[in-house]
N, C-alpha and C positions, 0 to 999 in steps of 0.2 A: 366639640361643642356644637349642638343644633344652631339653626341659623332663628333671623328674628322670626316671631309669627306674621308682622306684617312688613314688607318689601317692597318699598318703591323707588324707582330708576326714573331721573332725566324725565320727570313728569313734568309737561307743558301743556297750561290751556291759552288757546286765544278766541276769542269770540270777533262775526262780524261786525263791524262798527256801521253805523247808519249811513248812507249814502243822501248829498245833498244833491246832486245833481244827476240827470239821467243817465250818462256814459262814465258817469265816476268809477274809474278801477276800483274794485273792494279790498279796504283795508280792514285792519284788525287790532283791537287790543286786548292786551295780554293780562289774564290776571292770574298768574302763574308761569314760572319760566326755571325749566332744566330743574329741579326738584329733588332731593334723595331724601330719604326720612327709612329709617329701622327702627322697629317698636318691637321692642323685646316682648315675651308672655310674661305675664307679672308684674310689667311695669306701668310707672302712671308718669307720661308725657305729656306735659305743658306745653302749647303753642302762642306767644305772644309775638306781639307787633302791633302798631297802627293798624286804623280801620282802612280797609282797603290794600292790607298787607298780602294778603293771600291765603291767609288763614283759612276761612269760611269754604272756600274754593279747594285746597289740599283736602281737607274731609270729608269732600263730597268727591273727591276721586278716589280716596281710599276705601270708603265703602260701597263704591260702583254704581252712586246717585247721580254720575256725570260721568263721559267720556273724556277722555283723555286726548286734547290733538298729537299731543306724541309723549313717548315714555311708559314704563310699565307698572302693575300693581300685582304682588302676592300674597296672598292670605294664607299662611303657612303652606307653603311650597305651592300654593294651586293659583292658576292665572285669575284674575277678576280681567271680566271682559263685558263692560259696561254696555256695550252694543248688541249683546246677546237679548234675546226675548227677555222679558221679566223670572219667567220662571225658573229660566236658565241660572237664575244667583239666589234662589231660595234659598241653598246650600251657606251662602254667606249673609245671607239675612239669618238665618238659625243662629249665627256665631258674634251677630252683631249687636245694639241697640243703642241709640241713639236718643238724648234729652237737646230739645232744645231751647231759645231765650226765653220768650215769651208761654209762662204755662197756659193760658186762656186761649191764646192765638193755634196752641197745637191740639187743644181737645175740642171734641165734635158737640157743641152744647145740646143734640140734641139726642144723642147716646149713654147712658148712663153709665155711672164708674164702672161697672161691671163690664160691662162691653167695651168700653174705653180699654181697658188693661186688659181683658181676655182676645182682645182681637188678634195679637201677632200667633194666639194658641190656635184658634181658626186659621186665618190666611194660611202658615204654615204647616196647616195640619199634624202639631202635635197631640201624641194620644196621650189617654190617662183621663182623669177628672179636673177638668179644664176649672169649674167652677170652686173648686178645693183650690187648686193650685190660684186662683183669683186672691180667695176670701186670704191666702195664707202670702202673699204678696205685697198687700196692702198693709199685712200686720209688719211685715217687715221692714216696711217705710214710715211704720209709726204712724198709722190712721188704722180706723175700726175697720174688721171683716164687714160692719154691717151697713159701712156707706158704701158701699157697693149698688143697692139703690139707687142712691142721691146722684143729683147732675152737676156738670161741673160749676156753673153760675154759684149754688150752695153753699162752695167754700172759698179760706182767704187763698191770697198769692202764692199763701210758702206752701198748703194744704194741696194747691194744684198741680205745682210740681215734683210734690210728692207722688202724688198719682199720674204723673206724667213718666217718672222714673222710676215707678211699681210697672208700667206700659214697657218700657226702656227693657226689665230685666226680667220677667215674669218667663221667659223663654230660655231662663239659664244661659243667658252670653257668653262669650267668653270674651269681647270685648264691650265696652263702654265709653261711647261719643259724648261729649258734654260741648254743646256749642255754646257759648256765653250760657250756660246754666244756671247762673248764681245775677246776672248783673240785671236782672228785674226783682228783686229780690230788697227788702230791707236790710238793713246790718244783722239785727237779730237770727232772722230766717234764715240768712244766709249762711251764719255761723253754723245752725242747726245742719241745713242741708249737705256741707262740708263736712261736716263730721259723719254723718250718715254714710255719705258715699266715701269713706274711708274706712269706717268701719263692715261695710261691703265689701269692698277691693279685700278687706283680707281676709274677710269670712268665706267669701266664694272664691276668692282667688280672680277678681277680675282684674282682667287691663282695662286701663285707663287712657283716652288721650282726651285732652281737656282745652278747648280752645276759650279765653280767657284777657279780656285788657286788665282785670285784677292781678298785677302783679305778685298780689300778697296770697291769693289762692291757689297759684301755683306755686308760691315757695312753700306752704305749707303740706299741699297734695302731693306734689307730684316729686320724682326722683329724678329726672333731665326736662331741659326743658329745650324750645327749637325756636331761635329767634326770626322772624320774617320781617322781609323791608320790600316794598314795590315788586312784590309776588314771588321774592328770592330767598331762600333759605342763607341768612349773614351769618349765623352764632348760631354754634348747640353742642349740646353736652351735659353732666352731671349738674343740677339745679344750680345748689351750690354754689358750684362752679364759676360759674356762668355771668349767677349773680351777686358775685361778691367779687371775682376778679373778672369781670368780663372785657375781651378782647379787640372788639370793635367797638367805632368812637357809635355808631350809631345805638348798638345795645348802652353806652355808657348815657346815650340822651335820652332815650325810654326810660331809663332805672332814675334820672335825676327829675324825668318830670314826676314822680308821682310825690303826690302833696302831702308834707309834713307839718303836724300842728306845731308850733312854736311854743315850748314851755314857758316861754318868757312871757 
């Protein structure tokens, strides 16, 4: 049996913490500590937890947007080594792409869709007909070839994250980051966008890891899910699993807080 495509080991970050006094020894806090995470090819992994769980920070070492104070990351069998020049991980930017919360906050308003979504084909110098491969990207996120024009001010919420995640995979990934993807998003939208990026996962065969305080967008996405408390990986395994018999009392207080309407 191959191993997973993505492999991390005893991944720990700590960052300096501010010093209040001149001679202060430098201390550190941790937002991440001793870490393992396996993501199969094919699969779609959920990450929950509290804000400040350690989520947002695992993702950004697994795609080598941060270093690692200690521990390791492989991207099917090959090391990521976040402290190398930029160029040096183009090879895993090719394989990666990334949606994040806010769609407004991640597009350049003064770039237009077209160059918004063709830009990972530039930076990483994919050949072929870059502007084909646009107009036929955008179709496949469910907005026209022809707003490719338009900027992004032009359109609603759910419209921009559509074209945020036309950006995301116009480079044929083979993986798929969703950082709160969905929780700027109305009910409506949100449903749409779920569905979209599911119906992807199995027409291209993406992996998925999906970081997520909607509990219910991971039960419905994703196949395992990876439970985080105070930057620690507590609970993981088949969705499921997880969250229908889950094993620790802390996964048991996350699944009880989320709000239920009362038929009554």
């Amino acid at each position: 049996m191959s191993g997973p495509l993505i492999r991390a080991r005893g991944l720990t970050r700590r960052y300096p913490a501010p010093k209040t006094r001149l001679f202060e020894r430098q201390s550190f806090t941790t937002g991440l500590e001793d870490a393992d995470i396996d993501v199969r090819e094919g699969s779609a992994v959920g990450l929950i937890g509290e804000s400040g769980s350690g989520k947002s920070t695992l993702v950004r070492l697994l795609l080598g947007l941060d270093a690692a104070s200690s521990g390791t990351v492989e991207f099917d069998g090959r090391r990521v080594d976040a402290t190398a020049p930029a160029r040096s991980l183009h090879w895993l930017r090719r394989q990666t792409g990334i949606v994040f919360q806010d769609p407004y906050a991640s597009l350049d308003p003064r770039m237009s869709v077209g160059r918004i979504v063709g830009e990972p084909l530039w930076a990483l110098g994919i050949d072929g007909d870059r502007r084909a491969r646009v107009r036929d990207v955008l179709v496949d996120v469910g907005l026209d070839a022809g707003m490719a024009d338009r900027y992004p001010h032009e359109f609603s919420g759910g419209q921009r994250q559509r074209i945020a995640l036309a950006r995301a995979i116009v480079h044929r990934p083979r993986v798929l980051v969703g950082d709160e993807p969905l929780s700027a998003l109305d009910v409506t939208v949100r449903a749409q966008i779920l569905e979209l990026l599911g119906e992807l996962r199995v027409r291209d065969g993406l992996t998925l890891v999906m970081v997520s305080h909607d509990i219910g967008v991971v039960q419905n996405l994703c196949d395992e899910v990876v439970v985080m408390k105070d930057g620690r990986v507590v609970e993981e395994g088949p969705t499921e699993k997880v969250l229908l018999q889950p094993q620790v009392s802390y996964t048991r207080r996350l699944l009880a807080s989320i709000p239920v309407i009362d038929a009554n």
